[in-house]
C-alpha positions in Angstrom: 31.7 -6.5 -8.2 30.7 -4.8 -11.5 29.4 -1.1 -11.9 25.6 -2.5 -12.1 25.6 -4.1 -8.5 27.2 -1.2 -7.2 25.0 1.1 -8.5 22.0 -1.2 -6.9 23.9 -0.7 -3.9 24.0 2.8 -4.1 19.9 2.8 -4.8 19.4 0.8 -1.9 21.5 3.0 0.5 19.9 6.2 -0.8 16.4 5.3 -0.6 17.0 3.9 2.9 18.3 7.5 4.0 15.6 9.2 2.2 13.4 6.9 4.0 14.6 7.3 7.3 14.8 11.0 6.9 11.4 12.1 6.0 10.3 9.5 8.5 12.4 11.6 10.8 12.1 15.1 9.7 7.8 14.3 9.8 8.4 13.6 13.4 10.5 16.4 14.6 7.9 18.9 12.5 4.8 17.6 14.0 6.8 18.1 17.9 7.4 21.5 17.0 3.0 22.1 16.9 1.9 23.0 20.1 -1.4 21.8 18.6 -1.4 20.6 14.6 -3.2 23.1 12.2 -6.5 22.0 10.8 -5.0 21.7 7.2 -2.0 19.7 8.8 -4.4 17.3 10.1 -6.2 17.1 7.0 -3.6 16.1 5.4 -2.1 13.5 7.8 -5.8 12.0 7.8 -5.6 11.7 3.8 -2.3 9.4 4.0 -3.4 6.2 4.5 -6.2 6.3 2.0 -3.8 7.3 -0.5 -1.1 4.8 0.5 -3.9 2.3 0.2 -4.5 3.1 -3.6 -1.0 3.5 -3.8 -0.7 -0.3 -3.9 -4.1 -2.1 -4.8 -4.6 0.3 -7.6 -1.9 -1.4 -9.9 -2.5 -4.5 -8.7 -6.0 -4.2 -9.9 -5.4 -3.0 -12.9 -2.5 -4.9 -14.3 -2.8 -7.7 -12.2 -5.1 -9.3 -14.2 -8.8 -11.2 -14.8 -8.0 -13.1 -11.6 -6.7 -10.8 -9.4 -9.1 -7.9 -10.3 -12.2 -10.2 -9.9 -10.9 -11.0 -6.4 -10.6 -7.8 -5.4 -14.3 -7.1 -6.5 -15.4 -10.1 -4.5 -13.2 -9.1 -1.2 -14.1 -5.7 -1.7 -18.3 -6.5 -1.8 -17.7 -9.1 1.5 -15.2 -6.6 3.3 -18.0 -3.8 3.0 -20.2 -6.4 5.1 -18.0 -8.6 7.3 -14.8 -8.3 9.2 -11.6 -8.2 7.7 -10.3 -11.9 7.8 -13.4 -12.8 6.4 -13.0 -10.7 3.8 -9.7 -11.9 3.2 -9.9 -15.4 3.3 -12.8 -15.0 1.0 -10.6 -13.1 -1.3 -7.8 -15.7 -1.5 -10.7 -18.3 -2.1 -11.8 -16.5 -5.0 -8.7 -15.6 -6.5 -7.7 -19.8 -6.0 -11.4 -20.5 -7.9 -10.6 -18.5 -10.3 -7.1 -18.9 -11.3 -8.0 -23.2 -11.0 -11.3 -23.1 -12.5 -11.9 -20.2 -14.9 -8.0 -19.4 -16.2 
């Protein structure tokens, strides 16, 4: 095994621990509230907002014609109808699109 694959095996291993360590150290913080500060809450309401962005930001952006026009169109329907819909009207349009238009 050269130095590159082991160094990818080294990645791997570290971001796993890091991983399961702040997955762990956020639990045994929030036992040690007897009730969770305002602010705390706050913050832990924020999360999966930003974990949303997180990933369809870049995907929108550099993702291209298609998958940016998709997004508009599930975006519009999933602000009306329930979530499959929304999604199986988002895979429709990207399929349109990329088969029609690109």
């Amino acid at each position: 095994m050269d130095a590159q694959h082991l160094n990818l095996i080294y990645l791997i291993i570290a971001a796993a621990v890091a991983t399961f360590a702040t997955r762990v150290g956020g639990y045994v913080l929030i036992t040690q509230f007897k009730h969770i500060p305002p602010r705390l809450e706050a913050a832990l309401n924020a999360v999966p907002a930003a974990v949303l962005t997180t990933l369809v930001a870049p995907a929108f952006i550099y993702g291209g014609f298609d998958v940016g026009a998709s997004m508009l169109v599930a975006f519009a329907i999933g602000m009306r109808f329930s979530t499959l819909r929304m999604l199986l009207v988002g895979w429709a349009a990207v399929m349109v699109i990329r088969h029609l238009v690109l």
